[in-house]
C-alpha positions as YAML, in Angstrom:
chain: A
units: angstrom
residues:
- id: 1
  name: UNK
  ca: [5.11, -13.06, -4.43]
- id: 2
  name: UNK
  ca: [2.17, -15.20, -4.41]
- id: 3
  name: UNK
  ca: [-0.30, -17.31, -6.24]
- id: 4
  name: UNK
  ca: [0.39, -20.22, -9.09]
- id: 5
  name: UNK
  ca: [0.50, -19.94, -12.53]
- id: 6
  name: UNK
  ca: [-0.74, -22.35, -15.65]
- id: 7
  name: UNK
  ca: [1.69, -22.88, -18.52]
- id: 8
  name: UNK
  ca: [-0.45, -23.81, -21.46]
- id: 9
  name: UNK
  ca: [0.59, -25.78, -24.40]
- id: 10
  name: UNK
  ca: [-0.70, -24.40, -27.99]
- id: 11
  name: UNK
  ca: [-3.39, -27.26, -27.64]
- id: 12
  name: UNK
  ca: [-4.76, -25.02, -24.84]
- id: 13
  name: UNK
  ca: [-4.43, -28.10, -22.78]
- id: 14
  name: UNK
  ca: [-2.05, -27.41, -18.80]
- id: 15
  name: UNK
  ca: [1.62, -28.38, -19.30]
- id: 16
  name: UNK
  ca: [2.83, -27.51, -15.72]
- id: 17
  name: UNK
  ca: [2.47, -25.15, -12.97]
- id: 18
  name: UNK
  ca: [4.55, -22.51, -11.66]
- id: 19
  name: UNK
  ca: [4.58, -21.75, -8.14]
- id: 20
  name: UNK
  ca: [6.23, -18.69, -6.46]
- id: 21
  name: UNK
  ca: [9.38, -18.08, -7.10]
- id: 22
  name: UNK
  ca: [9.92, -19.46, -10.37]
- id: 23
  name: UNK
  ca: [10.76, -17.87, -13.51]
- id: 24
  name: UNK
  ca: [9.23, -18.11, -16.81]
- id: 25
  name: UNK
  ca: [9.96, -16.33, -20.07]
- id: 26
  name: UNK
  ca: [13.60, -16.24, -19.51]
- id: 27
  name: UNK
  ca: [14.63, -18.63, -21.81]
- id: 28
  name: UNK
  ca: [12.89, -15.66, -24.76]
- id: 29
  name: UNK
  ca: [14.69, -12.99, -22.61]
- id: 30
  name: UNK
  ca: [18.25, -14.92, -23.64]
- id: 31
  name: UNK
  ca: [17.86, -16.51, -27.05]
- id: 32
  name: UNK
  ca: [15.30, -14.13, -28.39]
- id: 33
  name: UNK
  ca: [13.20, -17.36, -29.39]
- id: 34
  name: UNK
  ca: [9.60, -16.59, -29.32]
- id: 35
  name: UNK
  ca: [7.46, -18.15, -27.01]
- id: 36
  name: UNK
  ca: [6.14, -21.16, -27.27]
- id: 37
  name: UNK
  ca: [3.30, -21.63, -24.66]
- id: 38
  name: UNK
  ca: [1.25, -18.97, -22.84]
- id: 39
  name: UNK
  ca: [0.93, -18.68, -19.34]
- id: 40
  name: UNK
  ca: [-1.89, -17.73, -17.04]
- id: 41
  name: UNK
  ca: [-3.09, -17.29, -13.76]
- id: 42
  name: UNK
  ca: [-4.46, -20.04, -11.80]
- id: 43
  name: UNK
  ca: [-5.37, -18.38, -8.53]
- id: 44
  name: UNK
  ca: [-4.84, -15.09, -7.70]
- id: 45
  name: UNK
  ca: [-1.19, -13.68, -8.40]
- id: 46
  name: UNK
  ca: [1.42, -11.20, -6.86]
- id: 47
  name: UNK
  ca: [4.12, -11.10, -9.68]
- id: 48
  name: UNK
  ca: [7.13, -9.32, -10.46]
- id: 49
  name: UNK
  ca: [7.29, -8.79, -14.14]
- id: 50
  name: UNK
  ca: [10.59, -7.44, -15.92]
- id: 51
  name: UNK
  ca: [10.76, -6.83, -19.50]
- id: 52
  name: UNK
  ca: [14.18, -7.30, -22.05]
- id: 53
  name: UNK
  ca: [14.90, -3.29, -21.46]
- id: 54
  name: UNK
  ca: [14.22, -2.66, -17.64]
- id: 55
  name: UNK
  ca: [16.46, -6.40, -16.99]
- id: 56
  name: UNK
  ca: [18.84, -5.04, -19.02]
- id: 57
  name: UNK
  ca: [19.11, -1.78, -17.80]
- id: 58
  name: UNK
  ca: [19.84, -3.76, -14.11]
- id: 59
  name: UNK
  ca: [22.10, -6.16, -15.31]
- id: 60
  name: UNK
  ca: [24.10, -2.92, -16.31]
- id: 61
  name: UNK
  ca: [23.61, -1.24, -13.23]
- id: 62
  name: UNK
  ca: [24.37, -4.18, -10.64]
- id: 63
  name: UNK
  ca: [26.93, -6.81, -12.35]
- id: 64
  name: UNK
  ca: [26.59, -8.31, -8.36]
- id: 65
  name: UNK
  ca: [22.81, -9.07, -9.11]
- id: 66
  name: UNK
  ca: [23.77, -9.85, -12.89]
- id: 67
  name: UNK
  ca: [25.88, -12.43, -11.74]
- id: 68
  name: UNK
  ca: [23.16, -13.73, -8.80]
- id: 69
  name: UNK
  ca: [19.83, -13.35, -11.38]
- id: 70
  name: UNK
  ca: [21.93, -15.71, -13.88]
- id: 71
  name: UNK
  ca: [22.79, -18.14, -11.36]
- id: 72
  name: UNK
  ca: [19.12, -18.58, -10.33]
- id: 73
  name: UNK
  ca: [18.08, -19.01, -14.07]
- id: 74
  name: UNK
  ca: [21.31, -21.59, -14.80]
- id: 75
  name: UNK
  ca: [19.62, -23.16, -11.86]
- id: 76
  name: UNK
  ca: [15.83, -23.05, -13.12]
- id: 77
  name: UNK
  ca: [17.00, -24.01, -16.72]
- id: 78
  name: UNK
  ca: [18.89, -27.30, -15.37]
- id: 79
  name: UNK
  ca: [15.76, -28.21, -12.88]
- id: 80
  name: UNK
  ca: [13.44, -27.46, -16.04]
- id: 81
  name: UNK
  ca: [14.92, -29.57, -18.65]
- id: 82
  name: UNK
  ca: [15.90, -33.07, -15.40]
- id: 83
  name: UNK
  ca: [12.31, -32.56, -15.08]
- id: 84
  name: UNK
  ca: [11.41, -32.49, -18.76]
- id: 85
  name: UNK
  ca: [13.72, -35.49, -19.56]
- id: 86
  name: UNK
  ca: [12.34, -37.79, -16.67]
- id: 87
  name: UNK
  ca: [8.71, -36.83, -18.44]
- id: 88
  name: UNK
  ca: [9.83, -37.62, -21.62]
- id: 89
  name: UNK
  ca: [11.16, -41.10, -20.26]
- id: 90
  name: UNK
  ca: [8.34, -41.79, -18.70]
- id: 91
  name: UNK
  ca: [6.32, -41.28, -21.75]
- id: 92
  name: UNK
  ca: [8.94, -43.39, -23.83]
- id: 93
  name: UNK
  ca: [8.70, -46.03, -21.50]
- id: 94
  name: UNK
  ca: [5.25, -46.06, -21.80]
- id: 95
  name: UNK
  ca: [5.28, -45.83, -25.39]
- id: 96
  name: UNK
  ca: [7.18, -49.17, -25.17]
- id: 97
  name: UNK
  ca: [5.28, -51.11, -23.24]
- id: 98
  name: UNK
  ca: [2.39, -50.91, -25.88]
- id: 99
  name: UNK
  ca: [1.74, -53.87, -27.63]
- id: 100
  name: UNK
  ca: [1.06, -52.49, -31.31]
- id: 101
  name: UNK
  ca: [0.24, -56.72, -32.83]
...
């Protein structure tokens, strides 16, 4: 896997990058939300794409790699939203400091 990734907002403006080795889309894959941004390629890619039917056809098959694919995404979710909540204190913290008189 290679190559980085652009996460757009529906502004069309760059949220975040995603370098190798991170997931997106999973959080549609369990909640069956739609998705909310779109994501692109920012240089050139290698990329393993799974959709709903062929992960869960191999979350049947291997409960051993059901249990490890979860993990990871437990683990990606929890980095994602630390990440997310430092930004959005930042931003409050900013908001703040403006002097609105």
């Amino acid at each position: 896997l290679k190559g980085r990734l652009k996460i757009l907002l529906r502004t069309g403006e760059v949220w975040k990058t995603v370098t190798p080795f991170e997931s997106v889309g999973e959080m549609g894959f369990f909640t069956g939300i739609h998705r909310s941004t779109d994501v692109i390629t920012d240089t050139e890619c290698i990329l393993l794409k799974l959709d709903a039917i062929e992960l869960s056809r191999l979350f049947m098959k291997d409960k051993e790699l059901h249990i490890t694919i979860l993990e990871n995404v437990i683990n990606g979710l929890t980095q994602k939203l630390l990440s997310d909540h430092e930004e959005m204190e930042q931003l409050y913290s900013r908001i703040r400091s403006i002097d609105i008189i």
